[in-house]
Backbone bond lengths (Angstrom), bond angles and torsions (degrees), N, CA, C in turn:
res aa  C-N    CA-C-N  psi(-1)  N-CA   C-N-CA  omega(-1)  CA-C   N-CA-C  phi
1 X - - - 1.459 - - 1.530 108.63 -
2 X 1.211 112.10 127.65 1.269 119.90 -165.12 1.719 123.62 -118.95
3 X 1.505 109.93 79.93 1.527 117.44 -136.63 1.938 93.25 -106.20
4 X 1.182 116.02 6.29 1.706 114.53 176.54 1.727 83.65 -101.48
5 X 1.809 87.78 149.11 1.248 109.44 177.71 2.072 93.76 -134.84
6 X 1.347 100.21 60.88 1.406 92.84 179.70 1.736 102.48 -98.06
7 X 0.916 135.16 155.74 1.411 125.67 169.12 1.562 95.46 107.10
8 X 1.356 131.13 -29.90 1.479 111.54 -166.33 1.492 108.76 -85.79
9 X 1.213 114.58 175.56 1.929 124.59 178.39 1.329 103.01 -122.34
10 X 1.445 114.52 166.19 1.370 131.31 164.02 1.601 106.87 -41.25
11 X 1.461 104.06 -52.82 1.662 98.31 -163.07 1.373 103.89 -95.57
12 X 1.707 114.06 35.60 1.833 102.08 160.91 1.234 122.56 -120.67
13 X 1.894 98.15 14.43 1.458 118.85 153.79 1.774 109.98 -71.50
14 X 1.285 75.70 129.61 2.189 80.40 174.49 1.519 97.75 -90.20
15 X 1.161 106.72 95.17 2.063 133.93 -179.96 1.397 80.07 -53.84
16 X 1.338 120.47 -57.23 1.793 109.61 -152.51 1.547 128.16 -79.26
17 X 1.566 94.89 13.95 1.508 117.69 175.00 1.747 98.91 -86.78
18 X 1.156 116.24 -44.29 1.347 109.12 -168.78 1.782 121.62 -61.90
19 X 1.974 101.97 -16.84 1.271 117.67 161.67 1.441 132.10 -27.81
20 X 1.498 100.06 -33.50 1.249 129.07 -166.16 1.507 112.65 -65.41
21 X 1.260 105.06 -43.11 1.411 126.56 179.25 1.371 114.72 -55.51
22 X 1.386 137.48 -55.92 1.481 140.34 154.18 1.493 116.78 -48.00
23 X 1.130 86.23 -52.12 1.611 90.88 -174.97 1.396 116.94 -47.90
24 X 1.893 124.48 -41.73 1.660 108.52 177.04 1.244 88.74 -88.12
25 X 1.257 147.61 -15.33 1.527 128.80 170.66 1.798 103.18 -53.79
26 X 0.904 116.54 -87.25 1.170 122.36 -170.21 1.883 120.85 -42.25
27 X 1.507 111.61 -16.86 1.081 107.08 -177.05 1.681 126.67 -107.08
28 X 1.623 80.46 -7.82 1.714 96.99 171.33 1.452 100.23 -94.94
29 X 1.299 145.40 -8.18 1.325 151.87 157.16 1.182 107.28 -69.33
30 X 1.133 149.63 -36.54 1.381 170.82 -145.91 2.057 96.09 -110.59
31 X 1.104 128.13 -63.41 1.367 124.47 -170.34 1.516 109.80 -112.67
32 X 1.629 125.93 16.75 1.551 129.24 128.71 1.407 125.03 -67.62
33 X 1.531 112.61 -27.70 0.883 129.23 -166.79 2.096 97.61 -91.39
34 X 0.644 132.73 -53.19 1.437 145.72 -145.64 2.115 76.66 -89.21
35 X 1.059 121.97 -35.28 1.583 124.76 -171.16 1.581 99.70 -80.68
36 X 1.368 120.52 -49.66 1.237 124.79 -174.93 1.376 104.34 -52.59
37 X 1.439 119.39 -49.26 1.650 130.08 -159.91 1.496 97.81 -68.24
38 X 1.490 115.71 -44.83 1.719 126.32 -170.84 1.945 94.33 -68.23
39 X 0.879 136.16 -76.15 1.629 131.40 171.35 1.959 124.20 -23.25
40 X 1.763 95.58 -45.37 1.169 103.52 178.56 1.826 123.43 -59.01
41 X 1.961 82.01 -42.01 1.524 101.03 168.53 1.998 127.19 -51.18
42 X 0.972 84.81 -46.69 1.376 107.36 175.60 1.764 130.24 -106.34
43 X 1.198 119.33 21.62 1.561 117.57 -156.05 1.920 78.63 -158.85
44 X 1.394 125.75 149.48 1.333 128.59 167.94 1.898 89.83 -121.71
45 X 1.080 130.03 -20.89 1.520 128.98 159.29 1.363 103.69 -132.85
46 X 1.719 92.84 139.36 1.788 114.28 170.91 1.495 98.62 -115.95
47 X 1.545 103.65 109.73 1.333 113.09 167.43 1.971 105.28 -78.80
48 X 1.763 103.49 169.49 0.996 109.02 168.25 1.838 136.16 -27.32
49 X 1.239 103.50 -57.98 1.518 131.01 -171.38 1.508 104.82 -54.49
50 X 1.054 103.54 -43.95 1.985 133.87 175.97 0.997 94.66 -63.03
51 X 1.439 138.10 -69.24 1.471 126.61 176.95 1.463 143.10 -68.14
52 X 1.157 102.85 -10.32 1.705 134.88 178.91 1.212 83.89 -84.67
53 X 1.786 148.02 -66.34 1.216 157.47 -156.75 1.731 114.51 -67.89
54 X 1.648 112.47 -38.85 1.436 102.60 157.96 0.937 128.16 -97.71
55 X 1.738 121.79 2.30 1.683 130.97 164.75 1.553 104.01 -58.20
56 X 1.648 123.46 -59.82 0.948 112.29 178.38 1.494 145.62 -71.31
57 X 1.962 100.76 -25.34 1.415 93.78 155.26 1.116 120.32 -68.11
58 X 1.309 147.00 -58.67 1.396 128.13 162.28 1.440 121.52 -18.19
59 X 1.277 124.88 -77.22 1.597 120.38 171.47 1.403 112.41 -18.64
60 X 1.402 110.99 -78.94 1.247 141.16 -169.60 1.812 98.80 -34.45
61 X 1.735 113.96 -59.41 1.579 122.22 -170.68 1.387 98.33 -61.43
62 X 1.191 114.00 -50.74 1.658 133.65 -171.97 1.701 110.58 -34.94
63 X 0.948 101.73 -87.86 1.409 132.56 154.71 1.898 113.25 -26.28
64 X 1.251 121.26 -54.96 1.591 131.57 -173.45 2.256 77.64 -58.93
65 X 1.441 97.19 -66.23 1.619 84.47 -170.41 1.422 125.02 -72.24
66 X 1.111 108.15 -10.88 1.776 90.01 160.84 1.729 114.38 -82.94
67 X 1.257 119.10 -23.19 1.904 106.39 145.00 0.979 123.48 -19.34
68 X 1.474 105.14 -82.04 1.563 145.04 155.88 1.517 100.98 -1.89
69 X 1.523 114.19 -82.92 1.157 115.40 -171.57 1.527 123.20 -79.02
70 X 1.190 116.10 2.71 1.771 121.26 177.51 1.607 92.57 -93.82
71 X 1.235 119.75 -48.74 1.609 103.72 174.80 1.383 125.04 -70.14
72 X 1.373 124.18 -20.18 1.930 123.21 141.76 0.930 118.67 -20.50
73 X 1.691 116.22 -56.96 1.423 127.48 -127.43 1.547 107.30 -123.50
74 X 1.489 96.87 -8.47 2.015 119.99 157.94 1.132 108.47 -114.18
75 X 1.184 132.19 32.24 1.812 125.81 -155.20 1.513 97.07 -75.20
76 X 1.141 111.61 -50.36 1.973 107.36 -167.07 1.463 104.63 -91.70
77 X 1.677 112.52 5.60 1.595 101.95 160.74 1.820 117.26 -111.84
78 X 1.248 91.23 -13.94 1.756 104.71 -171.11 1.726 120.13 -39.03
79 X 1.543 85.26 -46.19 1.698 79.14 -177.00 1.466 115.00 -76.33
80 X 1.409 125.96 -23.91 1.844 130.25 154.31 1.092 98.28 -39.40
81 X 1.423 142.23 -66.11 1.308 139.14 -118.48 2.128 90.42 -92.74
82 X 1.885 81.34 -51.95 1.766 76.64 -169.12 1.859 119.06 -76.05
83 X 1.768 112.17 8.49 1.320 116.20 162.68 1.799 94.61 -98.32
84 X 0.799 133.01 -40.47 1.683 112.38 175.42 1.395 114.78 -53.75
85 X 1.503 119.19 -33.90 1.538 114.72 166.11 0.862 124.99 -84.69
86 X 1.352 135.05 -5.35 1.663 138.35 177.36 1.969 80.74 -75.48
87 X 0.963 106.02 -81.27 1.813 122.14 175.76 1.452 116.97 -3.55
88 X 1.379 104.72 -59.71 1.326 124.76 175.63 1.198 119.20 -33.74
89 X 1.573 87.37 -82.16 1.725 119.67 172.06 1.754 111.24 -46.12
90 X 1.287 104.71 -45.95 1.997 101.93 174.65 1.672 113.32 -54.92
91 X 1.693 104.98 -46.32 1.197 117.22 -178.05 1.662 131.56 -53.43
92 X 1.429 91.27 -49.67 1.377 102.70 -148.68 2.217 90.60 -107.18
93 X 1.399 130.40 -20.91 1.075 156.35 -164.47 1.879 87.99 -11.09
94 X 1.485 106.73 -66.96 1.483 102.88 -159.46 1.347 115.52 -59.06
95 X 1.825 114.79 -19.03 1.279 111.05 -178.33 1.892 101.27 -81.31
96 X 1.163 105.07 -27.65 1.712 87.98 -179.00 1.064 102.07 -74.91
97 X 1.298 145.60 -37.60 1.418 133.29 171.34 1.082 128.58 -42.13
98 X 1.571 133.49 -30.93 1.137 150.73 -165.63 1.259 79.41 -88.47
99 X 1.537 129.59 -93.85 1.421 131.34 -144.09 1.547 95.71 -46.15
100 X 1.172 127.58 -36.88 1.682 123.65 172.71 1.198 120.69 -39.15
101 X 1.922 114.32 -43.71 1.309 101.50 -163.60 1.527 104.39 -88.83
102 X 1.569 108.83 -18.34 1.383 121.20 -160.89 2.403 92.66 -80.73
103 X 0.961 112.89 7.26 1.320 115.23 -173.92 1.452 97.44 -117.50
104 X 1.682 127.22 -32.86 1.300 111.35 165.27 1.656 111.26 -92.34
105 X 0.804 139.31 -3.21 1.799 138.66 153.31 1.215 121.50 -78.20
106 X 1.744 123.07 -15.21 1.330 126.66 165.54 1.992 111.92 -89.51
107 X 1.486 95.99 -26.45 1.698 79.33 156.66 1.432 122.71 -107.93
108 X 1.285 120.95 -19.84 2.097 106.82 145.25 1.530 116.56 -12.09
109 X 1.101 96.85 -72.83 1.239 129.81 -171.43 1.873 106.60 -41.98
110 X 1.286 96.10 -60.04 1.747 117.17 -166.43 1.336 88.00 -54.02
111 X 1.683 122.80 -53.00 1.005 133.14 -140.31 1.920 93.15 -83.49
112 X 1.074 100.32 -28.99 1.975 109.10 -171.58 1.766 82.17 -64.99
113 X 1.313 119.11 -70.66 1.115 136.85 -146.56 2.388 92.53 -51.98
114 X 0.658 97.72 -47.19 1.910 124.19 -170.54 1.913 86.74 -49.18
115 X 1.489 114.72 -61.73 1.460 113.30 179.19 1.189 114.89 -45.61
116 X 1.392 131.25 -39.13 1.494 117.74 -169.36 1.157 109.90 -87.50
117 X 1.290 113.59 23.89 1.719 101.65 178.87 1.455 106.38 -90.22
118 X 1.224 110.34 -154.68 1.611 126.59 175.90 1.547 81.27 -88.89
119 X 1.637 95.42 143.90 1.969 113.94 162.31 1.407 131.57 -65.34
120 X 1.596 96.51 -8.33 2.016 103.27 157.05 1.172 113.83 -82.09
121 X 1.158 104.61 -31.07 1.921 99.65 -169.13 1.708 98.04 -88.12
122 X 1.344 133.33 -16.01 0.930 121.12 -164.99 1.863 123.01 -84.93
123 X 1.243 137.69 147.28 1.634 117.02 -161.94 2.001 80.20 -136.72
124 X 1.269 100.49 143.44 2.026 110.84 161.34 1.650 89.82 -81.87
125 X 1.169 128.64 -72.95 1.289 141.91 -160.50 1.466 127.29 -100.18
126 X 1.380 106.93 114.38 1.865 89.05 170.20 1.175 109.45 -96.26
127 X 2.337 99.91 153.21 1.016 109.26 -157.44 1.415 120.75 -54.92
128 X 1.611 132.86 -27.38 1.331 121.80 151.33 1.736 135.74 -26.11
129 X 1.387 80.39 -52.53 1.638 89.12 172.01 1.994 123.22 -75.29
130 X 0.609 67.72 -25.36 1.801 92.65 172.30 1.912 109.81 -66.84
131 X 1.155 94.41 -46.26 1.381 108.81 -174.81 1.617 115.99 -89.78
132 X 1.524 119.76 -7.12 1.436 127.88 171.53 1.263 92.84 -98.50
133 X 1.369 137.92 -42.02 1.555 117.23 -142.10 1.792 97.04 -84.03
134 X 1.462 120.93 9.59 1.366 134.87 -173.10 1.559 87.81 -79.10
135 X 1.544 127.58 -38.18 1.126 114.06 -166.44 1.574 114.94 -98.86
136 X 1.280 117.55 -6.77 1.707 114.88 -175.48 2.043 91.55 -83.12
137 X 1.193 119.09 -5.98 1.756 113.51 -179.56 1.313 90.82 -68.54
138 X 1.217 134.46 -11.27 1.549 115.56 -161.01 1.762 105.11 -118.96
139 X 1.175 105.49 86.81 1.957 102.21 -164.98 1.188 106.63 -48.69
140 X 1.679 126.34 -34.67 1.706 121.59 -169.66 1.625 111.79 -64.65
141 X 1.533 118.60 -28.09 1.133 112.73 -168.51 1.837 99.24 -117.47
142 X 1.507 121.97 33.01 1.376 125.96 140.33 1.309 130.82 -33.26
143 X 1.552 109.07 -52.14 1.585 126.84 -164.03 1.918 97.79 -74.34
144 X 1.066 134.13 -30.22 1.278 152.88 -175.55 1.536 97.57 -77.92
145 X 1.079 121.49 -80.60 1.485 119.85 170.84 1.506 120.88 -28.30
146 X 1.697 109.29 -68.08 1.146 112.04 151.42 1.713 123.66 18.02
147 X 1.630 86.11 -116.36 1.638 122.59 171.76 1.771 100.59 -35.59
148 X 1.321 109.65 -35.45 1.765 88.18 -167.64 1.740 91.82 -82.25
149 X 1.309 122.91 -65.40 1.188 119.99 -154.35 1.696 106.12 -84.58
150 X 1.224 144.99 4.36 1.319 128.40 131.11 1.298 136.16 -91.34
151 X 1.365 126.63 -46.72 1.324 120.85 141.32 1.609 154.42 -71.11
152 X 0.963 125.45 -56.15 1.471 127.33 152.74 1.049 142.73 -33.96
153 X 1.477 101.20 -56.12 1.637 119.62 175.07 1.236 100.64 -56.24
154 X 1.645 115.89 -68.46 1.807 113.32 -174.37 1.385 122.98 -53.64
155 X 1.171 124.34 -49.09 1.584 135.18 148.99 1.386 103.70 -5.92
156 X 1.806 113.68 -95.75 1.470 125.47 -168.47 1.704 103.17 -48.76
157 X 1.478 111.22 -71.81 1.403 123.69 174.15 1.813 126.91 -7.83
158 X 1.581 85.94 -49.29 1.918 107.21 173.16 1.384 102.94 -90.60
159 X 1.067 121.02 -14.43 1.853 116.51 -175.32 1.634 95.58 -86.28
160 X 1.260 117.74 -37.85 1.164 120.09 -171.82 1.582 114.63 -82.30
161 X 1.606 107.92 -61.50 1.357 104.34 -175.83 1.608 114.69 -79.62
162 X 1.131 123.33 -25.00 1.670 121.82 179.52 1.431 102.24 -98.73
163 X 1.408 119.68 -56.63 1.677 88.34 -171.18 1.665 128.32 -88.81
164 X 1.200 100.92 -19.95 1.784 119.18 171.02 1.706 81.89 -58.91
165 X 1.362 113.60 -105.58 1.047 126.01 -164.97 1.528 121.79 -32.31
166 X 0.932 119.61 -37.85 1.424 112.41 -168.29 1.924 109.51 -128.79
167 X 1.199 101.85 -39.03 1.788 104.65 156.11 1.348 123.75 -70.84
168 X 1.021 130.18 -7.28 1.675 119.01 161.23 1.295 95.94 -128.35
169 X 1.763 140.70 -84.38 1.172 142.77 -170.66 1.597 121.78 -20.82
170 X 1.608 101.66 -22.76 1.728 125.70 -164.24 1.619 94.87 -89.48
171 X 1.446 117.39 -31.41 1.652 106.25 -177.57 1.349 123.62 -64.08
172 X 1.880 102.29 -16.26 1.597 84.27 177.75 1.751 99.44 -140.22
173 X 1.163 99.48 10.29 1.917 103.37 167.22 1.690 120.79 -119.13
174 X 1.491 113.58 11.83 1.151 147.97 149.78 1.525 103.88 90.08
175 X 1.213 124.60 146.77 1.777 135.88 -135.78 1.682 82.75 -89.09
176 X 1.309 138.60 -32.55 1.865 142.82 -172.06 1.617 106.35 -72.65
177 X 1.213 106.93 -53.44 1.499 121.54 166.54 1.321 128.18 -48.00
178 X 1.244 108.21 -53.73 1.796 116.91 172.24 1.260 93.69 -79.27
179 X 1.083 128.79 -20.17 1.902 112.59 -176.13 1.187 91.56 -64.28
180 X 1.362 113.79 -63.37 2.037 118.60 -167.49 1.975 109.25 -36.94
181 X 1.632 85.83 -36.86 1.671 81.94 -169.26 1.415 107.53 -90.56
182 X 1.260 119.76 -20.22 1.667 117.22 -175.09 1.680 91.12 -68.54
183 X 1.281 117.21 -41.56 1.734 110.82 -171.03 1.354 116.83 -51.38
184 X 1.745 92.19 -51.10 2.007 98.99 -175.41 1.401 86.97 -69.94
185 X 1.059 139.27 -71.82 1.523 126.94 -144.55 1.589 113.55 -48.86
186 X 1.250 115.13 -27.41 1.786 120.38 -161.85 1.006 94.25 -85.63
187 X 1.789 135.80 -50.88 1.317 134.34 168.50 1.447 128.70 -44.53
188 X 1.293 101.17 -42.10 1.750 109.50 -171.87 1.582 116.85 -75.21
189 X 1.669 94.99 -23.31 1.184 100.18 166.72 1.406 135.05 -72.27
190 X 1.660 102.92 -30.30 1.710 116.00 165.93 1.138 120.81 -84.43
191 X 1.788 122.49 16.04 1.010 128.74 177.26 1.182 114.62 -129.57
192 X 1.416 119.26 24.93 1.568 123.85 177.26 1.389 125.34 -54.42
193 X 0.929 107.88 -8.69 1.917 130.00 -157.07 0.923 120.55 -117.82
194 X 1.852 114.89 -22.71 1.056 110.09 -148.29 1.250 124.09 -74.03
195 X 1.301 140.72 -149.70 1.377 131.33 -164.02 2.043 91.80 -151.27
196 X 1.267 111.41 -50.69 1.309 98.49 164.75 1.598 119.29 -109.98
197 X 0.957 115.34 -176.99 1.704 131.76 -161.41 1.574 99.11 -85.78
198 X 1.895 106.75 -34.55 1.246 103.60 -165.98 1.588 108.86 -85.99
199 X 1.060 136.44 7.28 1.398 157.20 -173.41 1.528 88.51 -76.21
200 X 1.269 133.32 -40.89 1.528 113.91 -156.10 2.238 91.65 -98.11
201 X 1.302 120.54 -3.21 1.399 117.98 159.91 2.077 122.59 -68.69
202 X 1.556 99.95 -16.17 1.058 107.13 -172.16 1.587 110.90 -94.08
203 X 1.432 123.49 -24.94 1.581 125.65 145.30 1.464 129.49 -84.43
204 X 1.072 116.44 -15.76 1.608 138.99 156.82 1.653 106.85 -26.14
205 X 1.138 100.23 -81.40 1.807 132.45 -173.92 1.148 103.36 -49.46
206 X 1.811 132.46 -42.95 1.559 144.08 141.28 1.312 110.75 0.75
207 X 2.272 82.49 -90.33 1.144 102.08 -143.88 1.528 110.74 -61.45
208 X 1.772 110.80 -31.08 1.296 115.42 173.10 2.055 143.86 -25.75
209 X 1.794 66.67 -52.18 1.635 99.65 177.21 1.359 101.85 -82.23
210 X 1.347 143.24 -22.51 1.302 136.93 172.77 2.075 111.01 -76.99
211 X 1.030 64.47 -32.99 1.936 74.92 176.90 1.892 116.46 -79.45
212 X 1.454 94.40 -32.15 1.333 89.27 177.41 1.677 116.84 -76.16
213 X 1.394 101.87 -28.72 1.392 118.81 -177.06 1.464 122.16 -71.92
214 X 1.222 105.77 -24.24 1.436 127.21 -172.64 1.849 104.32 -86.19
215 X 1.481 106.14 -29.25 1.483 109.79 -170.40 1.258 89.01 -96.46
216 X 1.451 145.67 -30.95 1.381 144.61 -148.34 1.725 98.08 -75.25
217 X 1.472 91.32 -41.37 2.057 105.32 -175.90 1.381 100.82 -71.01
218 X 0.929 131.75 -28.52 1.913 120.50 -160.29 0.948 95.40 86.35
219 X 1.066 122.65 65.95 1.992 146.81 177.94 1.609 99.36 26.20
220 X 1.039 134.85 50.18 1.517 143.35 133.66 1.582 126.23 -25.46
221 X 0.952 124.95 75.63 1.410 129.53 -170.28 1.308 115.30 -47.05
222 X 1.007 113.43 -55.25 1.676 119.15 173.93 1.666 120.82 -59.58
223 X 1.759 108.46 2.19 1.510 100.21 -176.26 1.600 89.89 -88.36
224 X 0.939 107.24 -44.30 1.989 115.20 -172.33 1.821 99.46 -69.50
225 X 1.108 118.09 -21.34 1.324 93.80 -168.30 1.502 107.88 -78.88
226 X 1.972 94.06 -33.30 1.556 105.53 175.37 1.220 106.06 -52.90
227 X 1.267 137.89 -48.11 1.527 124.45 -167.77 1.782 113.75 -66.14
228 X 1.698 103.22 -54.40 1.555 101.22 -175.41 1.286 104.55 -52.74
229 X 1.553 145.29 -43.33 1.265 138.89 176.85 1.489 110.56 -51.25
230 X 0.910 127.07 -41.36 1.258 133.25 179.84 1.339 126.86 -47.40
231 X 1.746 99.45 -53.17 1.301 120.90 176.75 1.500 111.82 -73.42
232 X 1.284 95.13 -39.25 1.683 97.04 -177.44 1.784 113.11 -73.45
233 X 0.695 99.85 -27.22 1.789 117.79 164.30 1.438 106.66 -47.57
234 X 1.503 100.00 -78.23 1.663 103.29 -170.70 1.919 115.87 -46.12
235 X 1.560 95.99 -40.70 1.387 108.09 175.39 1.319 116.46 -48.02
236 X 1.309 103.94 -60.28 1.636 112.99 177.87 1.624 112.18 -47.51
237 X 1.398 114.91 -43.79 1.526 97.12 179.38 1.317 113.28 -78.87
238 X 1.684 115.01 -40.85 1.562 100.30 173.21 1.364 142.70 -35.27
239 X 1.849 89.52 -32.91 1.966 104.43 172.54 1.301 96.24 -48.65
240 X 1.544 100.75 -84.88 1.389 124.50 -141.29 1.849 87.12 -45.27
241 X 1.413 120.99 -63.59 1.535 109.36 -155.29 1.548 98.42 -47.85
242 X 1.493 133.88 -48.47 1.740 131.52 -154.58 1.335 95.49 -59.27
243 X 1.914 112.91 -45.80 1.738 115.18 -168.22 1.717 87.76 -44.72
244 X 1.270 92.57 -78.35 2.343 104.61 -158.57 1.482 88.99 -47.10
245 X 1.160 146.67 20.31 1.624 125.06 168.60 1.907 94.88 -81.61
């Protein structure tokens, strides 16, 4: 693990990675908006479900093109990068597995720990989660959900919080430091909503294990993405099986 960033310069940050960042801002603003107008056309009330439904196609499109545009913008290195992560993942497999299970027994745990509190402070669901499981009620638009919250989402998510943040920003504000901030930042972000304080301990424990995993590889993108997919995987079936209970 290779956590000094002595030797690097200003200009061996790839600046034009951080592009990325406006770019799904601006384009999920752009096709919420273009969804809202298509509903209005056709709908005289947009209930909740309706809006949860073009939040995520938007996300979902949003997101497919900032892929889109990180493989532009790696084009004559991409296929190195995505055989060093196939590699990775062959190599190293049993250790991501482990950190997998050790990331669902560290939120068991969070979650054991959450019961003994007082019944105000205590939450079943954070409001994130609360706000997806609106969309697994609808089986036709599963396959949509899908793609955002096992693939895509983790994809951009690690492009953003591990390698933006901590693979380039880390060469010259040091790779331990941006870890601290890639953690709070990824959490705070899934906790915009939330309703209690302790909601942001339950992506915390995540983001941790994504950060450690990410530094453990020599900032290997594909070791963290393997894990958040993972997690986000298991999630996805847990919904769907509790919904069909």
């Amino acid at each position: 693990m290779k956590l000094s960033n002595k030797g690097y310069r200003f200009k061996d940050i790839a600046w034009r990675d951080l592009f990325l960042i406006p770019i799904i801002f601006i384009t999920m603003m752009i096709f919420s908006r273009i969804g809202v107008n298509i509903l209005n056309t056709h709908y005289i009330h947009i209930d909740r479900l309706m809006g949860e439904m073009v939040a995520t196609v938007a996300q979902t499109m949003s997101y497919v093109i900032a892929i889109l545009c990180f493989y532009l913008m790696h084009i004559s290195s991409f296929s190195e990068r995505l055989k060093n992560g196939i590699n990775y993942i062959k190599k190293h497999w049993k250790f991501l597995i482990v950190m997998f299970i050790i990331s669902i027994c560290a939120s068991k745990a969070y979650e054991w720990m959450m019961e003994l509190l007082p019944q105000s402070w205590q939450f079943n669901e954070t409001q994130n989660e609360l706000a997806l499981n609106q969309l697994f009620k609808t089986p036709l638009f599963l396959p949509i959900t899908f793609i955002l919250i096992v693939i895509v989402g983790p994809i951009v998510e690690e492009i953003v919080f591990r390698h933006i943040i901590i693979g380039e920003l880390g060469k010259k504000l040091n790779f331990i430091f941006m870890g601290i901030i890639s953690a709070v930042t990824f959490s705070l972000i899934h906790v915009s909503d939330a309703k209690s304080p302790l909601e942001f301990g339950a992506y915390f424990i995540l983001a941790v294990i994504l950060v450690f995993v990410y530094l453990k590889s020599n900032r290997n993108l594909a070791s963290s993405i393997t894990i958040h997919m993972l997690n986000n995987l298991l999630s996805f079936i847990i919904t769907i099986y509790t919904i069909s209970m």
